[in-house]
mmCIF file of the N, C-alpha and C atoms, coordinates in Angstrom:
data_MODEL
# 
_entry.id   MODEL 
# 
loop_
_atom_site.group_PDB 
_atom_site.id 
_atom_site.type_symbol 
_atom_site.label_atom_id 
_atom_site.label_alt_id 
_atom_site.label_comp_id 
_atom_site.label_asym_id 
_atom_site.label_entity_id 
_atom_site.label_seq_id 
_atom_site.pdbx_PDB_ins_code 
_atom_site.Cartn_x 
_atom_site.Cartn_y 
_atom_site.Cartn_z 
_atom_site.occupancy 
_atom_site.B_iso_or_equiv 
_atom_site.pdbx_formal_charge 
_atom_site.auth_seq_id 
_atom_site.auth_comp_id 
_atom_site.auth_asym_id 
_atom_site.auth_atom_id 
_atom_site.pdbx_PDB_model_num 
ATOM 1   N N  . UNK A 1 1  ? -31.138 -144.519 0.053  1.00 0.00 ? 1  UNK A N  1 
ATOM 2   C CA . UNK A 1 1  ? -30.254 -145.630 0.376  1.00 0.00 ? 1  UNK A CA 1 
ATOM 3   C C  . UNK A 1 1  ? -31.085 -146.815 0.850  1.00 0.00 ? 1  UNK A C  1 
ATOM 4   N N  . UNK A 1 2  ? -30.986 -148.009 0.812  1.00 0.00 ? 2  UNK A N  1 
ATOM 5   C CA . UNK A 1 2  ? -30.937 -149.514 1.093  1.00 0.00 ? 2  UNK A CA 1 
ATOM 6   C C  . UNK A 1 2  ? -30.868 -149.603 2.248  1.00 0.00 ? 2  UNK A C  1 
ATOM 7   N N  . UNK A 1 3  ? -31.505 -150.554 3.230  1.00 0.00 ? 3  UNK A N  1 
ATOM 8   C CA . UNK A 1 3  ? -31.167 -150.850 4.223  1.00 0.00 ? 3  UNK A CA 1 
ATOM 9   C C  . UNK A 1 3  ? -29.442 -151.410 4.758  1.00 0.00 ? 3  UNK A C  1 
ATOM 10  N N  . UNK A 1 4  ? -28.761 -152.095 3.242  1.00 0.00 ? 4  UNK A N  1 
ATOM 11  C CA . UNK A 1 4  ? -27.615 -152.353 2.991  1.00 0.00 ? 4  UNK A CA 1 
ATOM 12  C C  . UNK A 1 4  ? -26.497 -151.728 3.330  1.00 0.00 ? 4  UNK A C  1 
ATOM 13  N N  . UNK A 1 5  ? -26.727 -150.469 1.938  1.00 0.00 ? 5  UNK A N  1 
ATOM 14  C CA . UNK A 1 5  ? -25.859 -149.402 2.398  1.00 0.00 ? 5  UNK A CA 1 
ATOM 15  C C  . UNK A 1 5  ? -26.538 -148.388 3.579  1.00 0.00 ? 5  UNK A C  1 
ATOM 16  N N  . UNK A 1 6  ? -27.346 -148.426 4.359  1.00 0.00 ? 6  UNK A N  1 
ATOM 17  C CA . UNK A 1 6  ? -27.176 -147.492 5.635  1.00 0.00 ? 6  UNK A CA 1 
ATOM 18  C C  . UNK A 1 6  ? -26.321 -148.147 6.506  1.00 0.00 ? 6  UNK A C  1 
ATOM 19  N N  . UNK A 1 7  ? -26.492 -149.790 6.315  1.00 0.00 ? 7  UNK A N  1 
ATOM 20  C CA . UNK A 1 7  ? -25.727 -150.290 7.506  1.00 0.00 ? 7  UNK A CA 1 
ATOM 21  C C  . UNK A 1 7  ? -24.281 -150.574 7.122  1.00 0.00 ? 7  UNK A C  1 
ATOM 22  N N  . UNK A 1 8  ? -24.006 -150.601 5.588  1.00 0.00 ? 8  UNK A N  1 
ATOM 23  C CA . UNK A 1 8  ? -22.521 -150.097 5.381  1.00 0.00 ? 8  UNK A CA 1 
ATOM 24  C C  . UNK A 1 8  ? -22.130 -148.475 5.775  1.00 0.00 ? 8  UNK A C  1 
ATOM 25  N N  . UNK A 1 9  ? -22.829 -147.747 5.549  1.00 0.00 ? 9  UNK A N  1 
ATOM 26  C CA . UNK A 1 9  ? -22.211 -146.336 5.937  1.00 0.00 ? 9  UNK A CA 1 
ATOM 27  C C  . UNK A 1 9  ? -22.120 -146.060 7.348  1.00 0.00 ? 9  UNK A C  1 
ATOM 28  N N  . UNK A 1 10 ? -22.935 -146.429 8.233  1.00 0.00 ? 10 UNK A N  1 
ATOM 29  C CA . UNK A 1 10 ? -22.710 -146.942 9.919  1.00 0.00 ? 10 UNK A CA 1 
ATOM 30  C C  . UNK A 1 10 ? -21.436 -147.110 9.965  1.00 0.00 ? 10 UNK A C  1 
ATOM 31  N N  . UNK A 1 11 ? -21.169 -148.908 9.575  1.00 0.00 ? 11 UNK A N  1 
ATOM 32  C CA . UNK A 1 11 ? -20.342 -149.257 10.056 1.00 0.00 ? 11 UNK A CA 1 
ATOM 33  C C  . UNK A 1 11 ? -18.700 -148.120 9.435  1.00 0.00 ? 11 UNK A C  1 
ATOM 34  N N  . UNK A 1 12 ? -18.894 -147.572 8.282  1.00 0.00 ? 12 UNK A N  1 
ATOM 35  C CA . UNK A 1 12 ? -17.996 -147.141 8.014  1.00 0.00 ? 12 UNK A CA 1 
ATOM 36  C C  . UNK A 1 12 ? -17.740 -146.044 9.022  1.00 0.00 ? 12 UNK A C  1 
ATOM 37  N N  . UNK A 1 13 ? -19.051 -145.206 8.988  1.00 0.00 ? 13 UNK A N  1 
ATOM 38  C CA . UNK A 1 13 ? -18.828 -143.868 10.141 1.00 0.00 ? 13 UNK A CA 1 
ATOM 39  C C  . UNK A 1 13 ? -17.859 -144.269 11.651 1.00 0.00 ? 13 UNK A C  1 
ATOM 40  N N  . UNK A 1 14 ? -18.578 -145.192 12.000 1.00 0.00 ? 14 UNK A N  1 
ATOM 41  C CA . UNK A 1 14 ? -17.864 -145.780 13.281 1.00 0.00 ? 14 UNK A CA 1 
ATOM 42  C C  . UNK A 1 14 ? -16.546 -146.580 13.259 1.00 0.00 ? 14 UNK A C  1 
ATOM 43  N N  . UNK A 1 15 ? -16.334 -146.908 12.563 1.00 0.00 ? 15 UNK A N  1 
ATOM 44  C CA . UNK A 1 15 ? -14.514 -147.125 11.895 1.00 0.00 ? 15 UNK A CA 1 
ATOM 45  C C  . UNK A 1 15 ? -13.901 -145.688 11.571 1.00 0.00 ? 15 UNK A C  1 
ATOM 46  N N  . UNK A 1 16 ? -14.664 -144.696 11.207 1.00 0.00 ? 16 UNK A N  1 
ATOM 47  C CA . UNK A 1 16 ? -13.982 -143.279 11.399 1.00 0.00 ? 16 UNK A CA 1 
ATOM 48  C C  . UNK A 1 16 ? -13.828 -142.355 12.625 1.00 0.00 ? 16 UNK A C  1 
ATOM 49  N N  . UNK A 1 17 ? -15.003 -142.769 13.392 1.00 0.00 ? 17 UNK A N  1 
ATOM 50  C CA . UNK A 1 17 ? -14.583 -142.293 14.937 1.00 0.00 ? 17 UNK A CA 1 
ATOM 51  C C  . UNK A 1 17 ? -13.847 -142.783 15.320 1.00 0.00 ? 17 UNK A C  1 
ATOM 52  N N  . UNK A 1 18 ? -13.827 -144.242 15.608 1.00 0.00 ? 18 UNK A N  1 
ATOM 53  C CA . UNK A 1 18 ? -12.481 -145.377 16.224 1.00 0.00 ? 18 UNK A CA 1 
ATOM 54  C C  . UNK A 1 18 ? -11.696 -144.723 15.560 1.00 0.00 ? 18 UNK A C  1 
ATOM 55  N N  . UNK A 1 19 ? -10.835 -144.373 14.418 1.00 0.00 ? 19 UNK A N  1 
ATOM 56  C CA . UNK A 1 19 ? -9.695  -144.103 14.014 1.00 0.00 ? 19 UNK A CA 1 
ATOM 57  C C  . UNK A 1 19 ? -9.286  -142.832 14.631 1.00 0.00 ? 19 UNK A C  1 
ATOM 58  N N  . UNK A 1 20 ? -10.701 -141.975 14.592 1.00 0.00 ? 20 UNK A N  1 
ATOM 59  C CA . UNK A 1 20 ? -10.307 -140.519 15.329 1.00 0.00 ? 20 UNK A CA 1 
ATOM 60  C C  . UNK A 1 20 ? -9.325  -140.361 16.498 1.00 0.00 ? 20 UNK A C  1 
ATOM 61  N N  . UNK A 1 21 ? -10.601 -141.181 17.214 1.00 0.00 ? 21 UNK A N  1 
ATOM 62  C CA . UNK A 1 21 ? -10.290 -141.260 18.603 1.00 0.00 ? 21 UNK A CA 1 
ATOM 63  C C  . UNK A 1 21 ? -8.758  -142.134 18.908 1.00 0.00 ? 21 UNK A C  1 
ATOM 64  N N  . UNK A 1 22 ? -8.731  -142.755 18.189 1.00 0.00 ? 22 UNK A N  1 
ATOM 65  C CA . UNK A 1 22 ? -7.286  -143.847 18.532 1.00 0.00 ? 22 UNK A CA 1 
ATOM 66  C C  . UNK A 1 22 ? -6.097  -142.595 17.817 1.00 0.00 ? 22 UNK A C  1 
ATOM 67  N N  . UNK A 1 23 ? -6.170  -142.071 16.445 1.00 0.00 ? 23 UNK A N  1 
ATOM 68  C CA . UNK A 1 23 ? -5.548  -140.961 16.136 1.00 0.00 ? 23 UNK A CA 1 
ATOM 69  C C  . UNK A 1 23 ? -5.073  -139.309 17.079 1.00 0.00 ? 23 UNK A C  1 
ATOM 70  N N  . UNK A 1 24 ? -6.215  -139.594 17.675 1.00 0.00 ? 24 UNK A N  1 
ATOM 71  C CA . UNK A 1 24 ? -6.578  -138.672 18.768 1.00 0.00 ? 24 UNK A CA 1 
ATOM 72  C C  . UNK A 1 24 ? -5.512  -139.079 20.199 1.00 0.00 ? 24 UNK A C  1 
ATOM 73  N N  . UNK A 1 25 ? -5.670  -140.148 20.420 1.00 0.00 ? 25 UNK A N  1 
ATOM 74  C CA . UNK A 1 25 ? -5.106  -140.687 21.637 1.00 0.00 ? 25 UNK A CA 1 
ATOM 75  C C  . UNK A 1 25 ? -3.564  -140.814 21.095 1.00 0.00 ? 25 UNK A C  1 
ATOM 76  N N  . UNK A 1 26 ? -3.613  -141.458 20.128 1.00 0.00 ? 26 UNK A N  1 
ATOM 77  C CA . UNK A 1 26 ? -1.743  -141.322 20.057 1.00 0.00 ? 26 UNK A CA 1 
ATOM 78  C C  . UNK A 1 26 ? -1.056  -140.181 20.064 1.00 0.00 ? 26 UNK A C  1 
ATOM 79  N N  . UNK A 1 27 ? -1.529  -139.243 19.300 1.00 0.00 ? 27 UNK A N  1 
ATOM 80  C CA . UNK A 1 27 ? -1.534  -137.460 19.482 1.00 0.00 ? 27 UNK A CA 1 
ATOM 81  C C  . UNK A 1 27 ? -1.119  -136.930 21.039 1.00 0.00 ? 27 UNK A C  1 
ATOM 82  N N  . UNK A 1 28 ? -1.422  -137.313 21.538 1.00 0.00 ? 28 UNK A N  1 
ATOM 83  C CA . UNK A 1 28 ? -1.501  -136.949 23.103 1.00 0.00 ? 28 UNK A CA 1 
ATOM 84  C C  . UNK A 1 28 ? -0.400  -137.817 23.929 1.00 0.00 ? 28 UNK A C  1 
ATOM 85  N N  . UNK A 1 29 ? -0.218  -139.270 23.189 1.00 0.00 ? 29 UNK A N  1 
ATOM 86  C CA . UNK A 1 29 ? 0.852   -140.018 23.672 1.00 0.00 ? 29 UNK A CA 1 
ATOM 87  C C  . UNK A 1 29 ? 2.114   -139.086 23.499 1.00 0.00 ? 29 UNK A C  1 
ATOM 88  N N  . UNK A 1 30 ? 2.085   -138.827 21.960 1.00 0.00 ? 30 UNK A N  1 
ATOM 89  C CA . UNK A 1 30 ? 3.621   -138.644 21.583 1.00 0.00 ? 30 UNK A CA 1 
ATOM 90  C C  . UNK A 1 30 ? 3.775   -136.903 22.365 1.00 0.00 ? 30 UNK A C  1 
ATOM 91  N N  . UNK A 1 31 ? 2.409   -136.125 22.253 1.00 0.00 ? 31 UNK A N  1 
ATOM 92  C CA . UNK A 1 31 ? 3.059   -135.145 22.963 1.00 0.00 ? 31 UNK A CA 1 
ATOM 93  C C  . UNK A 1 31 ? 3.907   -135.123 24.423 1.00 0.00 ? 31 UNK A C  1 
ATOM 94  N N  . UNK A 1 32 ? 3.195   -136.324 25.402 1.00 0.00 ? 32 UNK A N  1 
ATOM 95  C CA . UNK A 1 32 ? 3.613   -136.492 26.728 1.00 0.00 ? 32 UNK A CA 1 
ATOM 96  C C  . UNK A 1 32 ? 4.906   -136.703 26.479 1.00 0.00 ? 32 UNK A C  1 
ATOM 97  N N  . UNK A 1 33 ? 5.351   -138.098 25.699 1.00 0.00 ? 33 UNK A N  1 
ATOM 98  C CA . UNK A 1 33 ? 7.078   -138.606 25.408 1.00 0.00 ? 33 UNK A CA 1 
ATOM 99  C C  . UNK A 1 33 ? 7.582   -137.894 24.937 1.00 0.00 ? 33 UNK A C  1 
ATOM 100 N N  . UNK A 1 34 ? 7.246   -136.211 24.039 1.00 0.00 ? 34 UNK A N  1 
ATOM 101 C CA . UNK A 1 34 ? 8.005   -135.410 23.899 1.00 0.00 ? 34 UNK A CA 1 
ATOM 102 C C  . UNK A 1 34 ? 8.493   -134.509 24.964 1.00 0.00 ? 34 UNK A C  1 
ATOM 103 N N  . UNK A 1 35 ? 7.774   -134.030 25.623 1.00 0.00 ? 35 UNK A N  1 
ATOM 104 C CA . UNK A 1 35 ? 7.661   -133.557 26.779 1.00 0.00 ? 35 UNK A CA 1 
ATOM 105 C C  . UNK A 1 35 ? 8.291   -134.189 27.734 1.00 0.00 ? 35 UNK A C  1 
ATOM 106 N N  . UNK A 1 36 ? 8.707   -135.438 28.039 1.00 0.00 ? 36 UNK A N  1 
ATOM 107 C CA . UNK A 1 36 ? 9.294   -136.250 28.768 1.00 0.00 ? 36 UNK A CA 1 
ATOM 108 C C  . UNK A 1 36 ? 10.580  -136.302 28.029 1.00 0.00 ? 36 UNK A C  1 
ATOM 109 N N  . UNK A 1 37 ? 10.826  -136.667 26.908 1.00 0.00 ? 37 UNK A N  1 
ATOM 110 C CA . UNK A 1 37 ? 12.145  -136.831 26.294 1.00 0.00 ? 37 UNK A CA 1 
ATOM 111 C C  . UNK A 1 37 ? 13.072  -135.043 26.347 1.00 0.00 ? 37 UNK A C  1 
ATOM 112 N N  . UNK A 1 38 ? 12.373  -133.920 26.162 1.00 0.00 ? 38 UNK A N  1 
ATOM 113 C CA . UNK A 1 38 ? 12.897  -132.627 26.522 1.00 0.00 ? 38 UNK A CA 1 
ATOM 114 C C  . UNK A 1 38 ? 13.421  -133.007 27.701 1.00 0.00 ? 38 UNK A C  1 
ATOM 115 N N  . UNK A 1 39 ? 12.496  -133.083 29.327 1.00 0.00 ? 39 UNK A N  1 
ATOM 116 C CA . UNK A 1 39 ? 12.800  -133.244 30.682 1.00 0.00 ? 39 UNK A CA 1 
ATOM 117 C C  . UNK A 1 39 ? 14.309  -133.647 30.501 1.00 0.00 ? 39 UNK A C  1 
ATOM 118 N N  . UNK A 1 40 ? 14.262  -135.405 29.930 1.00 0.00 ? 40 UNK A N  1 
ATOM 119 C CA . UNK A 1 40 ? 15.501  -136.120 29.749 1.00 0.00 ? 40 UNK A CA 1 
ATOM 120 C C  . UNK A 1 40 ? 16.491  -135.479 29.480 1.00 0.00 ? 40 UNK A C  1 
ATOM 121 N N  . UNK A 1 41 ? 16.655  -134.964 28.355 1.00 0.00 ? 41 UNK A N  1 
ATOM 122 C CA . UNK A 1 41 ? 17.387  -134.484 28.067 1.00 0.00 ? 41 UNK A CA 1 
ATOM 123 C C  . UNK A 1 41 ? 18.081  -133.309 28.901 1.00 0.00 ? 41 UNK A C  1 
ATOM 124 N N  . UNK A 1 42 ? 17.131  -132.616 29.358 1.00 0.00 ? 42 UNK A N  1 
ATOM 125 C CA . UNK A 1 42 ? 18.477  -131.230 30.106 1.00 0.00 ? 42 UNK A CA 1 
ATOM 126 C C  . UNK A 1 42 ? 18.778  -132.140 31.043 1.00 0.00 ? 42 UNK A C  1 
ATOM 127 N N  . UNK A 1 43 ? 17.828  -132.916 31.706 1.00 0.00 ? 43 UNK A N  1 
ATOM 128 C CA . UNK A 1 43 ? 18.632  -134.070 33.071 1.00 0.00 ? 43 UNK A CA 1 
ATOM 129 C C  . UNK A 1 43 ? 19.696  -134.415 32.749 1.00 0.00 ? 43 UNK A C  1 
ATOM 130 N N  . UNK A 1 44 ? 19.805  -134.887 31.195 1.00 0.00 ? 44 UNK A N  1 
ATOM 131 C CA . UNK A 1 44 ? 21.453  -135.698 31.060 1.00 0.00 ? 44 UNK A CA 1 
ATOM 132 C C  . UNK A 1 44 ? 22.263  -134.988 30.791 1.00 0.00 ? 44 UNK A C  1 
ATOM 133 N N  . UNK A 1 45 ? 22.023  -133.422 30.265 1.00 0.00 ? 45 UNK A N  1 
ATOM 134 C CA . UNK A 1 45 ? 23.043  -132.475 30.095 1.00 0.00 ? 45 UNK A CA 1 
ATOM 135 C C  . UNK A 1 45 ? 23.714  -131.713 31.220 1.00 0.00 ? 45 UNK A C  1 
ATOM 136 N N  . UNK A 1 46 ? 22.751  -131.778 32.448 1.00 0.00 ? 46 UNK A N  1 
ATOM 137 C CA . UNK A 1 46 ? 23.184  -131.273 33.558 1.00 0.00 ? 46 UNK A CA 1 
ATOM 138 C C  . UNK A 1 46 ? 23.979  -131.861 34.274 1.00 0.00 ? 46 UNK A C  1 
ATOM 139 N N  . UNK A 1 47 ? 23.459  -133.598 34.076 1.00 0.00 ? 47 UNK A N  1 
ATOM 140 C CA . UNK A 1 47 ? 24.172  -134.839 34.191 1.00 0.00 ? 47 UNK A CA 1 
ATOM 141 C C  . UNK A 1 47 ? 25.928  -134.463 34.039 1.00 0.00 ? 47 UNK A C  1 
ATOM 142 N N  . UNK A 1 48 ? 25.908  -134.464 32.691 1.00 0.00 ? 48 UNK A N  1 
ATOM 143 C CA . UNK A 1 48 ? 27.361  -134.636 31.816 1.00 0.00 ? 48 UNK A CA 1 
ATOM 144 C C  . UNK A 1 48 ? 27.936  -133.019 32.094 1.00 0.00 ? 48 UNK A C  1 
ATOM 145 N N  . UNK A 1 49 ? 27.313  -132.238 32.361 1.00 0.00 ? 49 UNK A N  1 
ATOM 146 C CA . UNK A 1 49 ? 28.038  -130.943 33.041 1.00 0.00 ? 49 UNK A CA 1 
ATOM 147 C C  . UNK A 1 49 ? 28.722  -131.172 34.554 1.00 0.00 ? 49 UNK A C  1 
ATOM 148 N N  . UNK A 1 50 ? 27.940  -131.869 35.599 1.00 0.00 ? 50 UNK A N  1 
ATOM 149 C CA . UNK A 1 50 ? 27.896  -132.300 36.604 1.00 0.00 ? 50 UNK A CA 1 
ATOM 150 C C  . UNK A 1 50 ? 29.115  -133.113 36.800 1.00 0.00 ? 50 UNK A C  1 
ATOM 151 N N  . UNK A 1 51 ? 28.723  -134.382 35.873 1.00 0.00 ? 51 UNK A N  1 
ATOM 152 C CA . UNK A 1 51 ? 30.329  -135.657 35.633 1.00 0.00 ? 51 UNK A CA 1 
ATOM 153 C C  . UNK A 1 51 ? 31.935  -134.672 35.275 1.00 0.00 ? 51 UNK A C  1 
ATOM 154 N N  . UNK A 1 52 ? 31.464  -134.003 34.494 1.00 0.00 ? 52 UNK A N  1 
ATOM 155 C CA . UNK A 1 52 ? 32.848  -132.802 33.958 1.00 0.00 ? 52 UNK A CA 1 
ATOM 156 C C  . UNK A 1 52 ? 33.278  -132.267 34.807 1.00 0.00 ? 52 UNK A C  1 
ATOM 157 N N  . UNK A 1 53 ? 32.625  -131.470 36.124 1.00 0.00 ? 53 UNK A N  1 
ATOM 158 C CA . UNK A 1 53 ? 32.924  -130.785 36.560 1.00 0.00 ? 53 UNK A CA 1 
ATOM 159 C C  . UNK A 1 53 ? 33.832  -131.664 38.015 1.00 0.00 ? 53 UNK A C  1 
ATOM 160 N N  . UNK A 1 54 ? 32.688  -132.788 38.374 1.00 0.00 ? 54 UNK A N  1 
ATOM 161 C CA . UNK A 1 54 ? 33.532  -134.035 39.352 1.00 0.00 ? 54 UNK A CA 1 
ATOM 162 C C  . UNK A 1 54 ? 34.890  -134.222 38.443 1.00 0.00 ? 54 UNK A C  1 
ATOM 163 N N  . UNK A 1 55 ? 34.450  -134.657 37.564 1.00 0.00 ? 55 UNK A N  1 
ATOM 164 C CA . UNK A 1 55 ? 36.384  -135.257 37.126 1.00 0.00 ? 55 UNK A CA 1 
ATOM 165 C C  . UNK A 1 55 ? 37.503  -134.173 36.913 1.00 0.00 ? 55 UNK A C  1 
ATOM 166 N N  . UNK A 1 56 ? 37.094  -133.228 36.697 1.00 0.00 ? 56 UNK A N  1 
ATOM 167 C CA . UNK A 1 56 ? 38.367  -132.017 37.017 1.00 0.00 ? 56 UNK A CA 1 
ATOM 168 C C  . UNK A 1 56 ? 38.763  -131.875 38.208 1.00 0.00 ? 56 UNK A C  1 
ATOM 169 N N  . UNK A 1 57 ? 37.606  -131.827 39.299 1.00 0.00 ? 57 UNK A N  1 
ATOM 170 C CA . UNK A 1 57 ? 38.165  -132.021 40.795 1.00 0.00 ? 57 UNK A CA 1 
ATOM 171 C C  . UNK A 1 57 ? 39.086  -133.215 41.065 1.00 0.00 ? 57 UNK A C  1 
ATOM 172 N N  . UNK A 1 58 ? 38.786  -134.496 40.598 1.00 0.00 ? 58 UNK A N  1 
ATOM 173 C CA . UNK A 1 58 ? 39.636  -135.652 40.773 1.00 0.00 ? 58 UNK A CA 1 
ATOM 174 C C  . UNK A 1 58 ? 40.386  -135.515 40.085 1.00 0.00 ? 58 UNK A C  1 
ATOM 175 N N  . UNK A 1 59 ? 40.156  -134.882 39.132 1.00 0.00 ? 59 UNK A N  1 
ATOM 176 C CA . UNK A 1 59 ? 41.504  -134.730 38.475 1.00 0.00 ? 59 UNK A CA 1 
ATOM 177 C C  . UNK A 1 59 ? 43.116  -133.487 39.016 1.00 0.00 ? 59 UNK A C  1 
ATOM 178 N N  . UNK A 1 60 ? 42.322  -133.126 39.234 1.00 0.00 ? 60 UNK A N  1 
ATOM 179 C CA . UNK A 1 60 ? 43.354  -131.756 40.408 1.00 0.00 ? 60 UNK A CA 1 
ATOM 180 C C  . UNK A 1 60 ? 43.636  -132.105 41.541 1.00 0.00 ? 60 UNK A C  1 
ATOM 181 N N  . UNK A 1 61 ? 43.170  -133.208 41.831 1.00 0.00 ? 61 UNK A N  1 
ATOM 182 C CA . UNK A 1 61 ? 43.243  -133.979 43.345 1.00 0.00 ? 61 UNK A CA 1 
ATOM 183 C C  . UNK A 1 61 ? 44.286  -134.696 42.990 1.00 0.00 ? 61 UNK A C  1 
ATOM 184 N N  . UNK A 1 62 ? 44.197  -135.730 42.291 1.00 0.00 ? 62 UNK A N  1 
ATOM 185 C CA . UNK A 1 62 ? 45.110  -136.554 41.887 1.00 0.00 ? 62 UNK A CA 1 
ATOM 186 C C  . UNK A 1 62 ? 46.311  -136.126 41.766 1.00 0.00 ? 62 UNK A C  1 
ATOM 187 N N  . UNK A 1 63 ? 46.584  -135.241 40.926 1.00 0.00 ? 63 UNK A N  1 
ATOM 188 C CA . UNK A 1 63 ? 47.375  -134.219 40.839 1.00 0.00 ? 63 UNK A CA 1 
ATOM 189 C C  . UNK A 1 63 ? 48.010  -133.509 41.408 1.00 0.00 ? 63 UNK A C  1 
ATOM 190 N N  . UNK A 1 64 ? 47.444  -133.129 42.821 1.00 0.00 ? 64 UNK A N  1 
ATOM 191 C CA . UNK A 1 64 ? 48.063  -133.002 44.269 1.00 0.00 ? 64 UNK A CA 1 
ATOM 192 C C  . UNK A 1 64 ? 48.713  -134.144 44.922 1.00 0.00 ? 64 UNK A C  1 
ATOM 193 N N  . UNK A 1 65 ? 48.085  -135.063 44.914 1.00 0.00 ? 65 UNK A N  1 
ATOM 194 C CA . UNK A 1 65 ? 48.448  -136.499 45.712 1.00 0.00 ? 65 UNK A CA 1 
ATOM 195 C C  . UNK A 1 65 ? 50.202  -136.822 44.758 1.00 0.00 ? 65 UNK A C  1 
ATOM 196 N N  . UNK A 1 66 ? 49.781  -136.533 43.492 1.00 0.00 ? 66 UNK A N  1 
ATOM 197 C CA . UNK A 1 66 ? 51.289  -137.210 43.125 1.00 0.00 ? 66 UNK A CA 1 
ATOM 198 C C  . UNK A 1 66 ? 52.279  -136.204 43.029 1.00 0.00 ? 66 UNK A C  1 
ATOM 199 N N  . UNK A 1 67 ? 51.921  -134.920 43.631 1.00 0.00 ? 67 UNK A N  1 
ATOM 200 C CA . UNK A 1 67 ? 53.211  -133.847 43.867 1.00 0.00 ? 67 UNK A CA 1 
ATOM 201 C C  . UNK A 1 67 ? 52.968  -134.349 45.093 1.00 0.00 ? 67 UNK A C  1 
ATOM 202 N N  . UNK A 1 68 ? 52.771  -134.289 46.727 1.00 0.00 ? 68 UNK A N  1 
ATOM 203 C CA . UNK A 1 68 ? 52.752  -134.734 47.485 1.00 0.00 ? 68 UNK A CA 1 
ATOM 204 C C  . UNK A 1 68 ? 53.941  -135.938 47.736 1.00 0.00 ? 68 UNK A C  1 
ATOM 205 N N  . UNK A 1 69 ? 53.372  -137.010 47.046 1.00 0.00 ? 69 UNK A N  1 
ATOM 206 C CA . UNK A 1 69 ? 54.324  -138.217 46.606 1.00 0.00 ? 69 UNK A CA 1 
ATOM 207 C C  . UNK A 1 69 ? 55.508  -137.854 46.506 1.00 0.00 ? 69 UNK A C  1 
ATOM 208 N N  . UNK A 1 70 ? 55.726  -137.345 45.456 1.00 0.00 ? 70 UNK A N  1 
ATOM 209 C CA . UNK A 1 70 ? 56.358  -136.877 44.540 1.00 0.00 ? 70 UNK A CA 1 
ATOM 210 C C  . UNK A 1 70 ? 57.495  -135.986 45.696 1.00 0.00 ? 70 UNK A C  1 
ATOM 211 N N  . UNK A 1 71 ? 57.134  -134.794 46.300 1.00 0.00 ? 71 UNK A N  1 
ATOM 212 C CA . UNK A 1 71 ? 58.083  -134.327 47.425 1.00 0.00 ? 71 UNK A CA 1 
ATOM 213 C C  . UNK A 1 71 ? 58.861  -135.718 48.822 1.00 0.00 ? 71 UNK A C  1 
ATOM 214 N N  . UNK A 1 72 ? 57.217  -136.267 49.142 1.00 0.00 ? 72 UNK A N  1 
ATOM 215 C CA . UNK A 1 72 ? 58.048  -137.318 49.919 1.00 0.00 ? 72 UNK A CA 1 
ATOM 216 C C  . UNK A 1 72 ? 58.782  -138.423 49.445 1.00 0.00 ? 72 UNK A C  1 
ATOM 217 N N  . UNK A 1 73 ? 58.978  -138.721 48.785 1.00 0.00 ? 73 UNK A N  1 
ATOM 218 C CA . UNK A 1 73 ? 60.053  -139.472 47.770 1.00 0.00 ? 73 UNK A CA 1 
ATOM 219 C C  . UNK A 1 73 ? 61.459  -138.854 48.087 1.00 0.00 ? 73 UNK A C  1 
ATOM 220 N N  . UNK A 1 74 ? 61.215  -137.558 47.218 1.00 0.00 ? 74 UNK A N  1 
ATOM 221 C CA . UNK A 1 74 ? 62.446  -136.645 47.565 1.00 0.00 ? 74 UNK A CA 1 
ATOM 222 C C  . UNK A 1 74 ? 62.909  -136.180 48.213 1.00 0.00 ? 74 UNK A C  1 
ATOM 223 N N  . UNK A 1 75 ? 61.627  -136.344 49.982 1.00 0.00 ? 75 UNK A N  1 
ATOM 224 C CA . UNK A 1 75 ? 62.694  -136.002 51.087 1.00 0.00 ? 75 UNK A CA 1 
ATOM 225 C C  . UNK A 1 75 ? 63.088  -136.921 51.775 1.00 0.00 ? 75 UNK A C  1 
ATOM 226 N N  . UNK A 1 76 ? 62.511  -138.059 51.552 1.00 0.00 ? 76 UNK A N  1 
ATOM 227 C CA . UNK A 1 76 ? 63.007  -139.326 51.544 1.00 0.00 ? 76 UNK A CA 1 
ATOM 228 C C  . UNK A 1 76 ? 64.418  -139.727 51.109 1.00 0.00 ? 76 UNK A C  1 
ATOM 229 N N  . UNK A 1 77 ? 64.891  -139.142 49.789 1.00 0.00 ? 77 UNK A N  1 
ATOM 230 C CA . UNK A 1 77 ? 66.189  -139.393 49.365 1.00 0.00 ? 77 UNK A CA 1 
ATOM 231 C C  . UNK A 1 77 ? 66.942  -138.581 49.804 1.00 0.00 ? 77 UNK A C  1 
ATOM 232 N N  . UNK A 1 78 ? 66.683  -137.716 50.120 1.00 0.00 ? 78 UNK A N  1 
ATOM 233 C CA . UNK A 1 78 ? 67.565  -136.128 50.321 1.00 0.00 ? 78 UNK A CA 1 
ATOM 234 C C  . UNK A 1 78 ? 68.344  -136.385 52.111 1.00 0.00 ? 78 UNK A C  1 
ATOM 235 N N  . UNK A 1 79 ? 66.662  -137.595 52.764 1.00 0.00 ? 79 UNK A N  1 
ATOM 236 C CA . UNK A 1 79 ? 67.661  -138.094 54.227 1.00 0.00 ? 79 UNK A CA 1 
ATOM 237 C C  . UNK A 1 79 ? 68.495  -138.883 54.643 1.00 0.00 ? 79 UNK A C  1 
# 
């Protein structure tokens, strides 16, 4: 080889590490945000189990309050 092409095949080699390494590093990004997006996820499912389980209570509450009502009204009329 040429002094030419050694210093083209250099520069090429080292445009193939940089790619490695940057290939390399995103590799490792997306595993973390997967790993983070799993976390997320049961968080928001426990979340939306959590919200379900509050609004049936308010909802059975409520539900008390307007039988409640609902009797004093009627002993209201009944006096």
């Amino acid at each position: 080889m040429n002094p030419a092409e050694d210093a083209a095949a250099d520069r090429l080699e080292r445009r193939w590490f940089a790619a490695f390494r940057a290939a390399s590093a995103a590799r490792v990004e997306c595993e973390v945000l997967l790993d983070q997006r799993e976390q997320i996820e049961a968080t928001w499912n426990q979340a939306r189990v959590r919200l379900a389980e509050i609004e049936a209570i308010r909802d059975a509450l409520g539900e008390e309050i307007m039988q409640m009502d609902g009797q004093l009204i009627a002993a209201a009329f009944a006096a």
